[in-house]
PyMOL Python script that loads the backbone (N, CA, C, O; Angstrom):
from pymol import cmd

cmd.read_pdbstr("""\
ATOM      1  N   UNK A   1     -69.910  57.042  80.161  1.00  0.00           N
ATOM      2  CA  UNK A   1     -68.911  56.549  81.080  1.00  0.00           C
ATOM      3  C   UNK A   1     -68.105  57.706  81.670  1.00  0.00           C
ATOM      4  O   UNK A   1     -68.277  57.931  82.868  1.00  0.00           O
ATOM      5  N   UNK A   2     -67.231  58.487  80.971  1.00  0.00           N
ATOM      6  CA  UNK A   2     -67.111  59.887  81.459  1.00  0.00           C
ATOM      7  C   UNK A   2     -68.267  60.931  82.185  1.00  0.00           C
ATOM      8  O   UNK A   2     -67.890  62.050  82.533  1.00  0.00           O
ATOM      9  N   UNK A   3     -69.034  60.705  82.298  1.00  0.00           N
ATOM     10  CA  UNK A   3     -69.757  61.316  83.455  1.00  0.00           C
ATOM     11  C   UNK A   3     -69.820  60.723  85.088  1.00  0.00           C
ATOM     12  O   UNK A   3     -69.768  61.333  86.156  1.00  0.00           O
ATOM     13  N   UNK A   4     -69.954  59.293  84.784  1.00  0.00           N
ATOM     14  CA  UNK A   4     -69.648  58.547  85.733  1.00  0.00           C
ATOM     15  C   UNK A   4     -68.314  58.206  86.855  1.00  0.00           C
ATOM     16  O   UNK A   4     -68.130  57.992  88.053  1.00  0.00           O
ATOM     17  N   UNK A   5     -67.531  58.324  85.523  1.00  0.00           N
ATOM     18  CA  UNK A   5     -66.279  57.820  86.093  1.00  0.00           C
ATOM     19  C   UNK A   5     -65.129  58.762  86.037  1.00  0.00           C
ATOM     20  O   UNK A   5     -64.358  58.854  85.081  1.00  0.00           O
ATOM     21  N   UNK A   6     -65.053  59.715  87.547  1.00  0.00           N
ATOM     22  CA  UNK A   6     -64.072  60.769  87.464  1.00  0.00           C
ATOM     23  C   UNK A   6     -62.699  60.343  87.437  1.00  0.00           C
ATOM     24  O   UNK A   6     -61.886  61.232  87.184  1.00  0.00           O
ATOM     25  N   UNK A   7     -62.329  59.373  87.607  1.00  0.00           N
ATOM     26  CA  UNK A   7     -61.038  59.089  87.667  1.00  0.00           C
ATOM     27  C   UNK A   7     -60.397  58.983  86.322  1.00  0.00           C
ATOM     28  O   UNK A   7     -59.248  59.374  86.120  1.00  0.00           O
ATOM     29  N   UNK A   8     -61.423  58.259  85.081  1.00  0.00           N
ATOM     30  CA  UNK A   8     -61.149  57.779  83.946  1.00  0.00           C
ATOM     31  C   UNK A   8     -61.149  59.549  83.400  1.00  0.00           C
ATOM     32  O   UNK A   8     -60.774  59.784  82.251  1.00  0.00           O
ATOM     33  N   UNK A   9     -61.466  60.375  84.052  1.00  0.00           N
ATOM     34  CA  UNK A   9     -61.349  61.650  83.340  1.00  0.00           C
ATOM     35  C   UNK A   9     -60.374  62.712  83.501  1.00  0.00           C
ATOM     36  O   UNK A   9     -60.046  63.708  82.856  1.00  0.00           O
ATOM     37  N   UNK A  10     -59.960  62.051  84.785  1.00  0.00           N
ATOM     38  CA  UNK A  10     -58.163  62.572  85.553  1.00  0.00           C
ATOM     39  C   UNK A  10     -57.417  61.599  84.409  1.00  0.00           C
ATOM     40  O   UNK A  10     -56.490  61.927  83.667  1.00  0.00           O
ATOM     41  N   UNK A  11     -57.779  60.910  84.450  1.00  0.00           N
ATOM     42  CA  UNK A  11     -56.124  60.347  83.586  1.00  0.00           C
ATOM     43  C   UNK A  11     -56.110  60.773  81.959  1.00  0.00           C
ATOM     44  O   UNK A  11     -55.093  61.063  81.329  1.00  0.00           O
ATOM     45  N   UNK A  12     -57.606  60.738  81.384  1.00  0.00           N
ATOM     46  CA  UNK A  12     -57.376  61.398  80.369  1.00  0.00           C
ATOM     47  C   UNK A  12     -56.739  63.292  80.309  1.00  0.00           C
ATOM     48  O   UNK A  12     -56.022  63.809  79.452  1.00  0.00           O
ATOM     49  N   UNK A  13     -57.276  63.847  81.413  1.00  0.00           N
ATOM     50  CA  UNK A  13     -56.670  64.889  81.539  1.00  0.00           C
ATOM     51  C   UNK A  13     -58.032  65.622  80.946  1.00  0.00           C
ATOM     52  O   UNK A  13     -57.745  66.576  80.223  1.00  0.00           O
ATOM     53  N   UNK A  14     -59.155  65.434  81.063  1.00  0.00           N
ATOM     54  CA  UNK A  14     -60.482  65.984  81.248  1.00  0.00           C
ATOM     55  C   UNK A  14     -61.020  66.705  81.732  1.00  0.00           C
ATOM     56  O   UNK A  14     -61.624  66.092  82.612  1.00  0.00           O
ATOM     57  N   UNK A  15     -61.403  68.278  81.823  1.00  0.00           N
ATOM     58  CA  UNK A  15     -61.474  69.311  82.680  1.00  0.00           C
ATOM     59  C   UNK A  15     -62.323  69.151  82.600  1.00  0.00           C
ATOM     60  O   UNK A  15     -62.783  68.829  83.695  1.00  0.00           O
ATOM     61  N   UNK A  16     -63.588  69.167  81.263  1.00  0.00           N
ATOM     62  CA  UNK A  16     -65.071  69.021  81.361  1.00  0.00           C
ATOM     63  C   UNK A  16     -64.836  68.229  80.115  1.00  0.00           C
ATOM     64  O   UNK A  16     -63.983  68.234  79.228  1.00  0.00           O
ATOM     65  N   UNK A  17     -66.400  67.241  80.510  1.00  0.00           N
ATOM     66  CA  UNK A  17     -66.758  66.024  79.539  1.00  0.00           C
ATOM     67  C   UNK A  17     -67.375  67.254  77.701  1.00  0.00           C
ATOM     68  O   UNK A  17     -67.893  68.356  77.518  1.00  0.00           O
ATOM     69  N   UNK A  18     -66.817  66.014  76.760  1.00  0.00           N
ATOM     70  CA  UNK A  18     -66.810  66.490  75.649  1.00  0.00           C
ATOM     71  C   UNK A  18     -68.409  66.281  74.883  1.00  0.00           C
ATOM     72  O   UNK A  18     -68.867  65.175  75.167  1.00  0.00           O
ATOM     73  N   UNK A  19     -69.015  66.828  74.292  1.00  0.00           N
ATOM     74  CA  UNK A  19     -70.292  66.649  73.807  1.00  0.00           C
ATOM     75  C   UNK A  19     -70.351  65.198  73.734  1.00  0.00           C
ATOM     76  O   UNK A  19     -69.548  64.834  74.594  1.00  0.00           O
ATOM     77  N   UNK A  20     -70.816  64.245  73.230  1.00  0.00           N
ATOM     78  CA  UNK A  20     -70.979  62.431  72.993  1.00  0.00           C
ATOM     79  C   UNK A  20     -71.003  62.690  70.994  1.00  0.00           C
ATOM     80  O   UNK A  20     -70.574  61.747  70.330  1.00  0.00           O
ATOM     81  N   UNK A  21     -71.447  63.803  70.335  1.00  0.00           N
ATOM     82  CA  UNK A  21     -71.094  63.596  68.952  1.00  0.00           C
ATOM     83  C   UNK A  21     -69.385  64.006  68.827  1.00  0.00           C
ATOM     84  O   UNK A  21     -68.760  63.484  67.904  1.00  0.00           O
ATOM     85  N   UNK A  22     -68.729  64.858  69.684  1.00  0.00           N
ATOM     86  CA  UNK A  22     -67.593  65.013  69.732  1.00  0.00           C
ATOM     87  C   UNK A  22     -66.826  63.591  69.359  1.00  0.00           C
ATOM     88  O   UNK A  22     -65.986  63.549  68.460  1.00  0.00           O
ATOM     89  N   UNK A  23     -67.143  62.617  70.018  1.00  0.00           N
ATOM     90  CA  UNK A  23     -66.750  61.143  70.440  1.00  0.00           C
ATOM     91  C   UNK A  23     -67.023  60.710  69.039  1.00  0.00           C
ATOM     92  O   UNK A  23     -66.085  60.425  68.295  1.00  0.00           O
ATOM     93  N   UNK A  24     -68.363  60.643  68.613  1.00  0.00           N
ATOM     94  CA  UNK A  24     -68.574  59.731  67.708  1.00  0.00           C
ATOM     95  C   UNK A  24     -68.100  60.213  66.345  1.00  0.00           C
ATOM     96  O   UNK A  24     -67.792  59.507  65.385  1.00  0.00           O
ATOM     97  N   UNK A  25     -68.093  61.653  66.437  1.00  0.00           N
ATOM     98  CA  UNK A  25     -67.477  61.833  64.948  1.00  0.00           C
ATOM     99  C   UNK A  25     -65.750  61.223  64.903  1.00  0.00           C
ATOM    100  O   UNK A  25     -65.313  60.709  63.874  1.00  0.00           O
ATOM    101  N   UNK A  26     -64.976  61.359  66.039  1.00  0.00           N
ATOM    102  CA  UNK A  26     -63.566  61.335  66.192  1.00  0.00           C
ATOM    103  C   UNK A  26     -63.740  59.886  66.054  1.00  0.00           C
ATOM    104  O   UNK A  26     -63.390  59.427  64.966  1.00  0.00           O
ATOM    105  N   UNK A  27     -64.291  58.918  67.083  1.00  0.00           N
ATOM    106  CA  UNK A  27     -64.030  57.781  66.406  1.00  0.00           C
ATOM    107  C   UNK A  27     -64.451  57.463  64.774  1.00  0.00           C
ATOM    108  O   UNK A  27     -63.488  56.960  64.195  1.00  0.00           O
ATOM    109  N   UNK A  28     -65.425  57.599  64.054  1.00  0.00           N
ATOM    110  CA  UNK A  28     -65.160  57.503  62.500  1.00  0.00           C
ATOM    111  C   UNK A  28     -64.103  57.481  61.957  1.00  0.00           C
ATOM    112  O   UNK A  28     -63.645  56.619  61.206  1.00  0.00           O
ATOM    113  N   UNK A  29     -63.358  59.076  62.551  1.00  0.00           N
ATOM    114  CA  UNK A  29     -62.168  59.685  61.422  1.00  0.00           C
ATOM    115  C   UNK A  29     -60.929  58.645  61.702  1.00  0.00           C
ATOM    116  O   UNK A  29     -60.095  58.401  60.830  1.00  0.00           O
ATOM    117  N   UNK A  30     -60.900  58.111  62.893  1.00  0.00           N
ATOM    118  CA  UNK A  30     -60.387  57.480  63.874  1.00  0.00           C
ATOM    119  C   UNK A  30     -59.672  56.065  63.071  1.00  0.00           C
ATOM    120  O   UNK A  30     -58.523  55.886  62.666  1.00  0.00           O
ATOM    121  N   UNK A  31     -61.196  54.956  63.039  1.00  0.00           N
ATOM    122  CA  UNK A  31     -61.712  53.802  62.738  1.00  0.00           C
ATOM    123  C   UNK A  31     -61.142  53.691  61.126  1.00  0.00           C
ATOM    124  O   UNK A  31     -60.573  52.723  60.622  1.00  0.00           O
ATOM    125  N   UNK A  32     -61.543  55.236  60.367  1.00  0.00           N
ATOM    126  CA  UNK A  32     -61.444  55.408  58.995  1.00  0.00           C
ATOM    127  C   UNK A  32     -59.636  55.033  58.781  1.00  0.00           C
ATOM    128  O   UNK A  32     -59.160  54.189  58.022  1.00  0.00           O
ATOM    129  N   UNK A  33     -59.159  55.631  59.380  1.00  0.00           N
ATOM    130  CA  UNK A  33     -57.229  55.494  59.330  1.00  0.00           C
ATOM    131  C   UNK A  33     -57.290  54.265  60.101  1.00  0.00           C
ATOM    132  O   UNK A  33     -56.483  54.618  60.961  1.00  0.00           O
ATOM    133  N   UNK A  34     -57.517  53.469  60.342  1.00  0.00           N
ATOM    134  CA  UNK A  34     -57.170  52.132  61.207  1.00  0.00           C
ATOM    135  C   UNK A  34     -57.724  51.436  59.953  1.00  0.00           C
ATOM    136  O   UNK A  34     -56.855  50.830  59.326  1.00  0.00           O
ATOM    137  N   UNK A  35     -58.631  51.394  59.576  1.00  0.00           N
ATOM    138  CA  UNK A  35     -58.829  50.608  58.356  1.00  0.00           C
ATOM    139  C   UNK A  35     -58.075  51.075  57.038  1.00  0.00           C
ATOM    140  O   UNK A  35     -57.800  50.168  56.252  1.00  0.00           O
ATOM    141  N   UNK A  36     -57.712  52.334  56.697  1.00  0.00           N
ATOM    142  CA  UNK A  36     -56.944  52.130  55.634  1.00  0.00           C
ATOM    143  C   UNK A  36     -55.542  51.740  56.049  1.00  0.00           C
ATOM    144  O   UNK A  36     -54.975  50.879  55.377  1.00  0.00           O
ATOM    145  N   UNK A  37     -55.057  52.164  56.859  1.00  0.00           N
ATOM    146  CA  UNK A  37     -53.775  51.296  57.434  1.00  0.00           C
ATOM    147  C   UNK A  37     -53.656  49.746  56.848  1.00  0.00           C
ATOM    148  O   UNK A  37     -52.924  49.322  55.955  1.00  0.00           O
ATOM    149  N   UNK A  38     -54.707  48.999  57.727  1.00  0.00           N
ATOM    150  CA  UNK A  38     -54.734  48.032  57.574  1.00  0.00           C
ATOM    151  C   UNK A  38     -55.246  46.974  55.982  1.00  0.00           C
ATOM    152  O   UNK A  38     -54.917  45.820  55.708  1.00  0.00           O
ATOM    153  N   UNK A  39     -56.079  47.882  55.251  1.00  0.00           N
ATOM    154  CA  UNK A  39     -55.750  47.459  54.051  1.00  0.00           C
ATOM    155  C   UNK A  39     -54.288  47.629  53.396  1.00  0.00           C
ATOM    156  O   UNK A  39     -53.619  46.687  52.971  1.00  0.00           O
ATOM    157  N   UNK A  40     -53.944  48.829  53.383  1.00  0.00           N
ATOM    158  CA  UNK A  40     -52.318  49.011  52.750  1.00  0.00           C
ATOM    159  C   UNK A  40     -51.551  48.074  53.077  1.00  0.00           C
ATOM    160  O   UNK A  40     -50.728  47.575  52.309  1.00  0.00           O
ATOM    161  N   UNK A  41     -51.816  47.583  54.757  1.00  0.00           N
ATOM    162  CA  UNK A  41     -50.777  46.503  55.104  1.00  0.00           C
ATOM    163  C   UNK A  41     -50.639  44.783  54.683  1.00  0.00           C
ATOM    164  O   UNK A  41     -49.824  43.860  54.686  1.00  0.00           O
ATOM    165  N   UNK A  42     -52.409  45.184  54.247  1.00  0.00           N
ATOM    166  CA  UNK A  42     -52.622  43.693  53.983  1.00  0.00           C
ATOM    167  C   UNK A  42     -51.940  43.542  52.147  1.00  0.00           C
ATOM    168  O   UNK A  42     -51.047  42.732  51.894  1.00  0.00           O
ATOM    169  N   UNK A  43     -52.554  44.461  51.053  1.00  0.00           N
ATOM    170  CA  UNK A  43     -51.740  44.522  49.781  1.00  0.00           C
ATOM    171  C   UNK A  43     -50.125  44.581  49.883  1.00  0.00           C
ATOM    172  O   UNK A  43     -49.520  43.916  49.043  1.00  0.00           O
ATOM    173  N   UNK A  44     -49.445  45.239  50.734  1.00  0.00           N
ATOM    174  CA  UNK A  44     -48.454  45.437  50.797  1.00  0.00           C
ATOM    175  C   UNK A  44     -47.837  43.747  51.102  1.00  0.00           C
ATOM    176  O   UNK A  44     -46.938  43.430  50.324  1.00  0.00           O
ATOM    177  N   UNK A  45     -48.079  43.088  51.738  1.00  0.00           N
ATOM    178  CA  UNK A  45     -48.181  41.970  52.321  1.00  0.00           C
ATOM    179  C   UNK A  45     -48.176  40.392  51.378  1.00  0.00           C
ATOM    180  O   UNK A  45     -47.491  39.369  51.376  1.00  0.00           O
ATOM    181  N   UNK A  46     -49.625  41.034  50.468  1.00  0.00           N
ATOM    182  CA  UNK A  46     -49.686  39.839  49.402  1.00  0.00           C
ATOM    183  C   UNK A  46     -48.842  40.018  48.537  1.00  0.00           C
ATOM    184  O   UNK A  46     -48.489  38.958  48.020  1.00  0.00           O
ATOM    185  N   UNK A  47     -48.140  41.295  47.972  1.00  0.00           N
ATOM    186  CA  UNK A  47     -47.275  41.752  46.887  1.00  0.00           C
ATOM    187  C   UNK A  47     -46.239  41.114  46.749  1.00  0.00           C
ATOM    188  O   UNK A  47     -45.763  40.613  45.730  1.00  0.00           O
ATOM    189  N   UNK A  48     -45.636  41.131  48.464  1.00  0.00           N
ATOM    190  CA  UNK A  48     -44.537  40.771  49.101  1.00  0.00           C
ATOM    191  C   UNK A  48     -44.354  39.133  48.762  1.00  0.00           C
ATOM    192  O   UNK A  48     -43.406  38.552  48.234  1.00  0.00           O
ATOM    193  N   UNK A  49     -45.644  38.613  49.277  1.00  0.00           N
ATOM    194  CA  UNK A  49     -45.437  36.960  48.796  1.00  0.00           C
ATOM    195  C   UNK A  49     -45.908  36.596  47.471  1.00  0.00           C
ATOM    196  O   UNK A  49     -46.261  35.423  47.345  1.00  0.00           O
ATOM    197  N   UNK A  50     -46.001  37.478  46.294  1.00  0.00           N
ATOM    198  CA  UNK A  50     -46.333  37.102  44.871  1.00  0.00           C
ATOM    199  C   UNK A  50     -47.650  36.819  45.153  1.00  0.00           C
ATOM    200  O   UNK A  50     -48.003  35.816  44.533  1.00  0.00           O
ATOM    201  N   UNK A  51     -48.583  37.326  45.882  1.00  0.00           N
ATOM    202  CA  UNK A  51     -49.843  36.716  45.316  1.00  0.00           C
ATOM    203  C   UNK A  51     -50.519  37.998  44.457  1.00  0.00           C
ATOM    204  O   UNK A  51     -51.667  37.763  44.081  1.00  0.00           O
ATOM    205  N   UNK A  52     -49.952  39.384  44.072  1.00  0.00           N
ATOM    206  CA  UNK A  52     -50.424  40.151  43.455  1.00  0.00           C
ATOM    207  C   UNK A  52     -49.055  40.687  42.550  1.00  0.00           C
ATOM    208  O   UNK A  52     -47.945  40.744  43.078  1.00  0.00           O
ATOM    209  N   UNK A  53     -49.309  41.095  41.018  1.00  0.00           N
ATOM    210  CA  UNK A  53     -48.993  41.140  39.705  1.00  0.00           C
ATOM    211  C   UNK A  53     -48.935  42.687  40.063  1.00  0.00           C
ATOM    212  O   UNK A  53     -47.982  43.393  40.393  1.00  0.00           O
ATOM    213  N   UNK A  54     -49.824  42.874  39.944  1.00  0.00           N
ATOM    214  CA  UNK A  54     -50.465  44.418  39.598  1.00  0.00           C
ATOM    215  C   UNK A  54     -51.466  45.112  40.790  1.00  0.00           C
ATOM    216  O   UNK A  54     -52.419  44.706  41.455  1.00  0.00           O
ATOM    217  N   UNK A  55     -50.586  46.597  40.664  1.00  0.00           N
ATOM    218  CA  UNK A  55     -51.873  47.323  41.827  1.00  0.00           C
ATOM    219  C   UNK A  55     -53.140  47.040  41.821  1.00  0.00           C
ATOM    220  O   UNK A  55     -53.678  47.401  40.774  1.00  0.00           O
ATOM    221  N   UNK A  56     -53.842  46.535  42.573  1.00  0.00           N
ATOM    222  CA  UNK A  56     -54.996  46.094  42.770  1.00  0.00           C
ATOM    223  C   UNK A  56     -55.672  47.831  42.398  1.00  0.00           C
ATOM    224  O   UNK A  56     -55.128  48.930  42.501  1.00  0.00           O
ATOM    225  N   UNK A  57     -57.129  47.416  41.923  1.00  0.00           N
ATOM    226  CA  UNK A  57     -58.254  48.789  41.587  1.00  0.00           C
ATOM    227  C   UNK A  57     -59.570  48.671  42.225  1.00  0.00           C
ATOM    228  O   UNK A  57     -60.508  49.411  41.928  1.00  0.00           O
ATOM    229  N   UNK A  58     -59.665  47.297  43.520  1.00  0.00           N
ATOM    230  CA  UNK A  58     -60.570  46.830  43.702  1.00  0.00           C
ATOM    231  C   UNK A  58     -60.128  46.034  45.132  1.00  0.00           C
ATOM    232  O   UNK A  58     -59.147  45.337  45.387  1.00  0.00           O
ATOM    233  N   UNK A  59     -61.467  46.512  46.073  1.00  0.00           N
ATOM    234  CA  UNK A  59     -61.190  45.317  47.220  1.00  0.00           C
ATOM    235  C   UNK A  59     -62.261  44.749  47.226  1.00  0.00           C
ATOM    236  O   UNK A  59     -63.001  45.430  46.516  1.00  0.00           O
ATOM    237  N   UNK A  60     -62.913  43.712  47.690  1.00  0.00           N
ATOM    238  CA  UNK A  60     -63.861  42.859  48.347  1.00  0.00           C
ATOM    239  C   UNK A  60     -63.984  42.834  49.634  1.00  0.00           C
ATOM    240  O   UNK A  60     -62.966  42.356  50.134  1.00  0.00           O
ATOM    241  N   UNK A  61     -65.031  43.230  50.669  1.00  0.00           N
ATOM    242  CA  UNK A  61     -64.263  42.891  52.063  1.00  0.00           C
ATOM    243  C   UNK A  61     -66.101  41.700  52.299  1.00  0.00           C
ATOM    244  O   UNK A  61     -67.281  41.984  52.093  1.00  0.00           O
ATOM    245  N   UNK A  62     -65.483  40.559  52.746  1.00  0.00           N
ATOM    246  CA  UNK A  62     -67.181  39.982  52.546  1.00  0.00           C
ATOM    247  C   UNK A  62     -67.758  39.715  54.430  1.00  0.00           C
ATOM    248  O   UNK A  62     -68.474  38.792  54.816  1.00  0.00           O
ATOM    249  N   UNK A  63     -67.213  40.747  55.225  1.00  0.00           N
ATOM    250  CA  UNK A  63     -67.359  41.080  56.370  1.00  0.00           C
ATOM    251  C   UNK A  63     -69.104  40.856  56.805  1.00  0.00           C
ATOM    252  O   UNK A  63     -69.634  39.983  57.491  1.00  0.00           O
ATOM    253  N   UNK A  64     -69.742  42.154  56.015  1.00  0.00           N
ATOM    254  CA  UNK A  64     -70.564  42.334  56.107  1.00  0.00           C
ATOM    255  C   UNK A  64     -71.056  43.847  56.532  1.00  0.00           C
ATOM    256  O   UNK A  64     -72.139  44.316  56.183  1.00  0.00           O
ATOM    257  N   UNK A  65     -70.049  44.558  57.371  1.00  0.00           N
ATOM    258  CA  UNK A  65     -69.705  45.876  57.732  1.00  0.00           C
ATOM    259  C   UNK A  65     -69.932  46.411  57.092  1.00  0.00           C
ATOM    260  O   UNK A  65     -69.653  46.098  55.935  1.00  0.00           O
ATOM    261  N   UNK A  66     -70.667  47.718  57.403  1.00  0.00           N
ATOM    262  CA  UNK A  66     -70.460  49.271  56.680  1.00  0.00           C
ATOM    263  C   UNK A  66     -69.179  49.649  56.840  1.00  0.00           C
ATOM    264  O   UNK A  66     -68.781  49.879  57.982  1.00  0.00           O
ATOM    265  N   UNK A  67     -68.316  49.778  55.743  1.00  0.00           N
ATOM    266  CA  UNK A  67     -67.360  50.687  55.903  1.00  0.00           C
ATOM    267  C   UNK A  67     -68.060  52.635  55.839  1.00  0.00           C
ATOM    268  O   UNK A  67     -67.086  53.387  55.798  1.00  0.00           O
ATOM    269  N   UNK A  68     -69.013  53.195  55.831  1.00  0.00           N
ATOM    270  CA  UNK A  68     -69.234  54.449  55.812  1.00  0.00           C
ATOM    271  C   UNK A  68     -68.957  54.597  57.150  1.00  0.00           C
ATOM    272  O   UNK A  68     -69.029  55.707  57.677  1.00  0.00           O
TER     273      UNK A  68
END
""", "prot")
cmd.dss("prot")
cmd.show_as("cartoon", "prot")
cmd.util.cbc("prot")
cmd.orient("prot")
């Protein structure tokens, strides 16, 4: 899409397009902090309404997703 679309590369502030593994490794590291975020928020959450005793040592996620 950045090759295509010069405008989307002015606003990012894009002098020249970035390799495409550039992209894919950053989103991982990216994706990786958006999901632990969002677990912390979710324990933090059940704690809050008594549905957890004790630090959890264990998640389940029955998604189906690779988290790697």
């Amino acid at each position: 899409m950045l090759t295509d679309f010069s405008d989307l590369r002015k606003v990012l502030g894009l002098k020249k397009i970035p390799h495409y593994s550039t992209l894919c490794y950053a989103e991982k590291r990216l994706l990786k902090k958006a999901f632990e975020k969002l677990l912390a928020s979710i324990f933090k959450r059940a704690e809050a309404i008594g549905m957890l005793d004790e630090p959890p040592e264990a998640a389940i996620d029955s998604t189906g997703l690779n988290g790697n």
